[in-house]
N, C-alpha and C positions, 0 to 999 in steps of 0.2 A: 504494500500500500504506500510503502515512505517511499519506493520507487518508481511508482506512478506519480505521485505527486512532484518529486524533481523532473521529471521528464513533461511534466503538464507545465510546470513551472516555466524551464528552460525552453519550452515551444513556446508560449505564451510570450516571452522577454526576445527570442528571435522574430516573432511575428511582429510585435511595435517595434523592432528594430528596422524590419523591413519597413514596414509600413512608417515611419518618420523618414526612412532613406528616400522612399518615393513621393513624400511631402514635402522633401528637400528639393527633390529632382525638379516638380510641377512648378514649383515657386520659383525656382530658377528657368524655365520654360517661360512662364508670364513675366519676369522683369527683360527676360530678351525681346519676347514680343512687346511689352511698353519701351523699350528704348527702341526698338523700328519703328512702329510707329511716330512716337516723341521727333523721330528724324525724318521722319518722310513728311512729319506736319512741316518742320521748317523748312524742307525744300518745297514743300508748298507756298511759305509765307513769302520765301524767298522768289517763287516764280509771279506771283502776286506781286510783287512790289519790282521788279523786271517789265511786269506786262505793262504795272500805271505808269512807269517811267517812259518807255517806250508809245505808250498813248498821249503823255503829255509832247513829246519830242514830233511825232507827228501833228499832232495840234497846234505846238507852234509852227510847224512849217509852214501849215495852210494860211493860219493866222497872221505870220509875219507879212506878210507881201502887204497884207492893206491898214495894219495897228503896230505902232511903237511898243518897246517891251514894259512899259509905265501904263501902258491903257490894255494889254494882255493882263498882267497883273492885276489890275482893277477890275476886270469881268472874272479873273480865274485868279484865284491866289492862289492853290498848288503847282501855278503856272514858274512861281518864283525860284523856286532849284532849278527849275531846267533852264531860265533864263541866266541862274547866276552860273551855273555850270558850264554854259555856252561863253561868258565873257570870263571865267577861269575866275570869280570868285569863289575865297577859298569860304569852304561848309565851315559855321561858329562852334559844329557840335567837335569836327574833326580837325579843327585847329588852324 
């Protein structure tokens, strides 16, 4: 009987060994997939902020030929990086 019980025991302490090892495993499985994720979001944010740049640069093209960059500014104010990046002033954030 005392040697059932060692061997129900020692199954028992192998079993939540397994079973914590494969709850180790999962949770390592979900912080890979939230850091891909976590990265594909900023390559998102990042094509996002490509595409509005790229739509402001076309907008001034069109706009330049008939409005000064003072009266584009004044109907668009996100219009102003692309104007100061076009005359090479420098951004206040990047110095």
């Amino acid at each position: 009987m005392l040697s059932e019980a060692t061997a129900s025991s020692k199954s028992s302490h192998l079993e939540l060994f397994l079973h914590n090892k494969r709850q180790a495993d999962l949770q390592e499985q979900k912080l890979d997939i939230g850091q891909g994720k976590a990265e594909s979001s900023q390559w998102k944010v990042k094509m996002d902020e490509v595409s509005f740049k790229v739509a402001m640069v076309r907008q001034h093209n069109e706009v330049s030929a008939t409005k000064s960059d003072h009266e584009m500014v004044a109907y668009i104010p996100q219009m102003k990086a692309c104007i100061d990046a076009k005359n090479g002033v420098a951004n206040e954030e990047t110095g």
